[in-house]
VEXMI-93124 format. One record per residue (C-alpha): residue number from 0; residue in one letter; chain; y, z, x. Coordinates in steps of 0.5 Angstrom, whole numbers, plus 2048, in hexadecimal, padded with zeros to 3 digits. Layout:
N
 num residu chaine   Y   Z   X
 NUM      a      A   Y   Z   X
...
***
This chain:
305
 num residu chaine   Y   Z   X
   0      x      A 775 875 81C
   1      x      A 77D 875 81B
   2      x      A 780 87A 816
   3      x      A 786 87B 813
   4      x      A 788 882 810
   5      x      A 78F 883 80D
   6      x      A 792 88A 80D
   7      x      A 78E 88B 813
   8      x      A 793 891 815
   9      x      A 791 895 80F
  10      x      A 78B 89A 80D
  11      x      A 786 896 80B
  12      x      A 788 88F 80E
  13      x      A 788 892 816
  14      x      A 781 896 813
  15      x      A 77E 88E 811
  16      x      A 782 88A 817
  17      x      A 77E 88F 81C
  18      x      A 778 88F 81A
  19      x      A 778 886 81A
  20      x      A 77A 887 821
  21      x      A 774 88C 823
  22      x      A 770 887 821
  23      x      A 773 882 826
  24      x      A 777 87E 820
  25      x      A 77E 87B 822
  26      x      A 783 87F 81E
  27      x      A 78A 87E 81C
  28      x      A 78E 883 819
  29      x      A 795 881 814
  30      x      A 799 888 812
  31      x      A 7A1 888 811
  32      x      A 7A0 88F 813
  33      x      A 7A3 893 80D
  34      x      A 79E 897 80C
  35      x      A 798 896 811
  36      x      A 799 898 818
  37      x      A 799 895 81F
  38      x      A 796 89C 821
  39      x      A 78F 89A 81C
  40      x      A 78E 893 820
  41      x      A 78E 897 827
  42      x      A 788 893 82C
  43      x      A 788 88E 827
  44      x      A 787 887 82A
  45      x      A 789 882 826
  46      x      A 78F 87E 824
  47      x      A 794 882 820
  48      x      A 79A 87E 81C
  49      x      A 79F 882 819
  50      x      A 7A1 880 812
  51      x      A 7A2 880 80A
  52      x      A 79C 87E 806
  53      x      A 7A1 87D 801
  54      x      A 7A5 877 806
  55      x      A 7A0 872 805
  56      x      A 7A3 870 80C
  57      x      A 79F 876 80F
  58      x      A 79A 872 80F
  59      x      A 79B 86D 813
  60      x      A 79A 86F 81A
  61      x      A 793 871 817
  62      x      A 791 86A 816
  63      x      A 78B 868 817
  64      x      A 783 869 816
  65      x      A 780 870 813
  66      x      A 779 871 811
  67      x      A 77D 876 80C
  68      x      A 783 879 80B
  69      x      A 783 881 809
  70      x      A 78A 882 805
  71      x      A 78B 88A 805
  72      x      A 793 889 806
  73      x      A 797 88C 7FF
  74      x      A 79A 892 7FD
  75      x      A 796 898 7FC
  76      x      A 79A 89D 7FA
  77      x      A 799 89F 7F2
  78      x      A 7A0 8A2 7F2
  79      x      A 7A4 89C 7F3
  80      x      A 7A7 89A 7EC
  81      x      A 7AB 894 7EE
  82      x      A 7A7 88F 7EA
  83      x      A 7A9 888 7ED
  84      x      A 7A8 88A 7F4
  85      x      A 7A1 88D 7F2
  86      x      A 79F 887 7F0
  87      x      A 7A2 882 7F4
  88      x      A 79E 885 7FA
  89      x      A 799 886 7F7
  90      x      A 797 880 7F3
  91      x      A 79B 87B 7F6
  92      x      A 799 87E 7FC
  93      x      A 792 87C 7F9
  94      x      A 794 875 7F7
  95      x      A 797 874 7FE
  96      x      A 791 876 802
  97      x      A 78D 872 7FD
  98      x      A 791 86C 7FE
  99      x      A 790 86C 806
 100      x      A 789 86E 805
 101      x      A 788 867 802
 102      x      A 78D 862 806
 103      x      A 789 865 80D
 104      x      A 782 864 809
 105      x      A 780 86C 809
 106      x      A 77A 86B 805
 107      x      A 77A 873 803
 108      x      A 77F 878 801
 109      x      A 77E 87F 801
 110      x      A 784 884 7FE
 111      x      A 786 88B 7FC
 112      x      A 786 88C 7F4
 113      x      A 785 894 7F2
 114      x      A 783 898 7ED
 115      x      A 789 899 7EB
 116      x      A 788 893 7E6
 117      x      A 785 898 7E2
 118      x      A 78A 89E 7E0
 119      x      A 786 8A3 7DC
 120      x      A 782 89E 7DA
 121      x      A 77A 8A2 7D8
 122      x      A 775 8A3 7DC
 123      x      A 771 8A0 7E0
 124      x      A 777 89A 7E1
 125      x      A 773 893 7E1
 126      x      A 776 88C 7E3
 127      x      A 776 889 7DD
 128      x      A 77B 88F 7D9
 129      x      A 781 88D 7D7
 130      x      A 787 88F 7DC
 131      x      A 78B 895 7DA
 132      x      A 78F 897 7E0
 133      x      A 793 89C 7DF
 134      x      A 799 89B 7E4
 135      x      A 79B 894 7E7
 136      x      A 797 894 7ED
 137      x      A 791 894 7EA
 138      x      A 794 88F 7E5
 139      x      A 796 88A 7EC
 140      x      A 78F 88B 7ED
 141      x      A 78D 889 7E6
 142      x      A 790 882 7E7
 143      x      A 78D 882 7ED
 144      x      A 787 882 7EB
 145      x      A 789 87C 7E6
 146      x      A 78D 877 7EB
 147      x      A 786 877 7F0
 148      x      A 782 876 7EA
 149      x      A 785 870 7E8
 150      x      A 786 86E 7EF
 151      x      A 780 86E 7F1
 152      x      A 77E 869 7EA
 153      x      A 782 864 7ED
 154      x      A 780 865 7F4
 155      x      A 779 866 7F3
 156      x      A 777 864 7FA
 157      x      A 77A 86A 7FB
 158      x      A 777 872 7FB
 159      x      A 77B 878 7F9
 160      x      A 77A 87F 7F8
 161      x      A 77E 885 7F5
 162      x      A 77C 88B 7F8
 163      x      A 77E 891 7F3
 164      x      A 77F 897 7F7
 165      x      A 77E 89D 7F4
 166      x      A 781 8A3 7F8
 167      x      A 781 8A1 7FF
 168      x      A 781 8A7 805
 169      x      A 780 8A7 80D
 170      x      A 784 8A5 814
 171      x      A 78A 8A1 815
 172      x      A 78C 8A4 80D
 173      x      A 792 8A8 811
 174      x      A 797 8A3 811
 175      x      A 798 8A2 80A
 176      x      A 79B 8A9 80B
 177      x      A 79C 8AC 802
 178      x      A 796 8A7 800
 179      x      A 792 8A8 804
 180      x      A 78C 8AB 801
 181      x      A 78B 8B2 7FE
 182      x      A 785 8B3 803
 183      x      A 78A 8B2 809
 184      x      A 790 8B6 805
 185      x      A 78B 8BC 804
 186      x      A 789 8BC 80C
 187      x      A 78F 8BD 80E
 188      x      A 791 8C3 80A
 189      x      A 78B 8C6 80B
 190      x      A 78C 8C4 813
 191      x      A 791 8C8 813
 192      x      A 78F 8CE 810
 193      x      A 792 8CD 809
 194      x      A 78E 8CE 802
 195      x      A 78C 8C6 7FF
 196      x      A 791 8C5 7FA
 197      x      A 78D 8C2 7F4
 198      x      A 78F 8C0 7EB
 199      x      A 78B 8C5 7E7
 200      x      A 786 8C6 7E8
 201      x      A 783 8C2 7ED
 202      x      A 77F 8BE 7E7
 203      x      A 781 8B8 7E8
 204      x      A 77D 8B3 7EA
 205      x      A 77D 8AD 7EF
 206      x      A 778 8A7 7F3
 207      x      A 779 8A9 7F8
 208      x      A 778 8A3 7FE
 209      x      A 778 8A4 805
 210      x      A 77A 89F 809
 211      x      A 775 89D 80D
 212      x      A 772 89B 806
 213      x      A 777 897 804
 214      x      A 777 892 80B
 215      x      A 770 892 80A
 216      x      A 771 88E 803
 217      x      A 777 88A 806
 218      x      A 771 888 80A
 219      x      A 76B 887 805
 220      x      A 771 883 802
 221      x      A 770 87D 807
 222      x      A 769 87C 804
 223      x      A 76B 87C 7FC
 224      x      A 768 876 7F9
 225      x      A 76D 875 7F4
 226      x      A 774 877 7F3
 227      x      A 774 87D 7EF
 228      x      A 779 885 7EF
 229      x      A 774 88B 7EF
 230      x      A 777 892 7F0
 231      x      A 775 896 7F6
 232      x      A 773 89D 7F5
 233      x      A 76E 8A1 7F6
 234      x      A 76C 8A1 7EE
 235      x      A 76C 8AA 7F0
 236      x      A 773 8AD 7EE
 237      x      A 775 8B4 7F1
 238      x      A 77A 8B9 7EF
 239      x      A 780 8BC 7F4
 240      x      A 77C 8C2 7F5
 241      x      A 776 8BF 7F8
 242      x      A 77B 8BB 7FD
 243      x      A 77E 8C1 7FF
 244      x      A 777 8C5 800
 245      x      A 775 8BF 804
 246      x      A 77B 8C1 809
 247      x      A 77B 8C7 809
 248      x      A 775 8C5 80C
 249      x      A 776 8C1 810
 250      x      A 77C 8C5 813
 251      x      A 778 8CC 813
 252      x      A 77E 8CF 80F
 253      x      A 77D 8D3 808
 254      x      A 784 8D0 805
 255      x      A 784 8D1 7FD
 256      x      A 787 8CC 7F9
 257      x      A 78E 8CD 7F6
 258      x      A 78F 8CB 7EF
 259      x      A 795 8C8 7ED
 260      x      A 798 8C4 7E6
 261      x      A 797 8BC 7E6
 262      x      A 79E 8B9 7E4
 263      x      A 79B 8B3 7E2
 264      x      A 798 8B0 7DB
 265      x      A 796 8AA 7DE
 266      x      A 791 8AE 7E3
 267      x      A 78A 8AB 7E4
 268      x      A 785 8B0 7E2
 269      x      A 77F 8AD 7E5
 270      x      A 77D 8A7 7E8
 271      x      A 776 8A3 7E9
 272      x      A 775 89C 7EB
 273      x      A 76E 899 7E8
 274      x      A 76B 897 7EF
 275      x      A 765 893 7EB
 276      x      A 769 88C 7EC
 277      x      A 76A 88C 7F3
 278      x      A 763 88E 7F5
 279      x      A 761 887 7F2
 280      x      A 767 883 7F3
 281      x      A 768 886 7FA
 282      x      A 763 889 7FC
 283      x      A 767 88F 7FD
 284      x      A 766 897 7FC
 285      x      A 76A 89E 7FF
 286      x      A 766 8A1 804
 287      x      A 76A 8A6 806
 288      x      A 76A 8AD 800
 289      x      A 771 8B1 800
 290      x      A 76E 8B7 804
 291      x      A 76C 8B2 809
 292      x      A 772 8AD 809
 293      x      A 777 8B4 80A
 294      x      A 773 8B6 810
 295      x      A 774 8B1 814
 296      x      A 77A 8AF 812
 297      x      A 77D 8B6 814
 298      x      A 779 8B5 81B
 299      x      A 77D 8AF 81C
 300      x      A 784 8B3 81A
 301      x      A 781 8B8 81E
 302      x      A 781 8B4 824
 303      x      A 787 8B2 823
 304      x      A 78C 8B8 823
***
């Protein structure tokens, strides 16, 4: 099978595109490289194009059959405040690749969505709440959702999956160097002997998803009967006290967390996706828990430094 994975370079999009290639599909990679890395395509064998997913053009070289399209590619950075360029990487992004998706007959589309449509909305957070994004990434994400709804109405010879991550950890994360997740950050302070810097007190929780988690829904989404948007999480929040615990673990250290004030009123203080839709419209469940997914993870680190 042929497969196209866009923001291949990145966190997430090296994890799929590498794991397409071990089942011996042909994978193809498009990345502008902004904020993915050559570094995460190493021993990759597939075809890489460089280009702007926002430049419909970017497509071209790509032209072709696919058995479906990954699209990872976005800006992921929260922090960003420059609502055009969010939204036109974003969503036209989407809509770019949705278009390509249908003028090469691509019968199925998998995209990243987030939990991020959420904001502080209650817990658990289910698929049919109404979005109350606190900032505009996950406003973009939002739309996103909408602009595949409504065009998978009119393509209905096409299968498209919103896959909502919720708090995404493991290898190939480094590049996205301040955004990479709080696991990674508190690694690396505890690496280097120094206390886990935390808000107080460490109480907020979060649904943490391990990587490995995350490419096995991408690929139970290539089963999906129907197009749909389910969240991908493991439905079993946890705080940054047990995250730390978890490292320390992993580590062999005793490095107690440092409490500091938290600057920001918009702040999520829990995060737990509803996993119940995806099972039934998916087939998919976490299997990896907190302590777990940190231990290997810290293995992987490990390995590396």
């Amino acid at each position: 099978m042929k497969f196209l994975v866009t923001g291949g370079a990145g966190f997430v999009g090296s994890n799929i595109a590498f794991e397409l290639e071990s089942k011996g599909h042909e994978v193809a990679v498009l990345d502008d490289f902004s904020s993915g890395h050559f570094k995460n395509l190493l021993g990759f064998k597939g075809y890489v194009c460089a280009g702007d997913i926002t430049d419909e053009f970017a497509f071209a070289p790509l032209a072709g059959k696919y058995d479906a399209i990954f699209h990872e590619a976005a800006i992921t950075d929260t922090t960003v405040l420059d609502q055009r360029r969010m939204m036109e990487v974003n969503v036209e992004g989407l809509r770019n690749a949705l278009e390509f998706a249908a003028e090469n007959g691509v019968p199925r589309v998998v995209y990243a969505s987030s939990a991020g449509v959420y904001g502080n909305g209650p817990c658990p957070m289910k698929e049919t709440d109404t979005p109350s994004p606190e900032n505009v990434y996950g406003f973009s994400k939002a739309i996103m959702d909408n602009v595949a709804r409504d065009f998978a109405k009119t393509h209905p010879d096409m299968t498209l999956v919103g896959l909502r991550y919720f708090n995404v950890y493991g290898p190939r994360e480094n590049y996205k160097g301040k955004v990479a997740s709080m696991m990674y950050q508190l690694y690396l302070q505890m690496k280097a002997g120094k206390r886990p810097r935390v808000f107080k007190f460490g109480e907020q929780m979060r649904d943490f998803i391990y990587i490995k988690d995350v490419v096995a829904a991408n690929m139970k989404a290539l089963a999906a009967k129907k197009s749909c948007v389910v969240n991908v999480g493991t439905g079993k929040p946890e705080n940054f006290n047990s995250v730390i615990e978890c490292l320390n673990r992993g580590l062999g250290t005793q490095l107690p967390p440092e409490y500091i004030e938290n600057p920001y009123d918009f702040y999520q203080n829990k995060t737990q996706a509803q996993p119940a839709l995806a099972k039934k419209l998916i087939g998919f469940s976490s299997a990896w828990s907190l302590a777990d997914g940190i231990a290997d993870y810290v293995k992987f680190l490990e390995k590396k430094a």
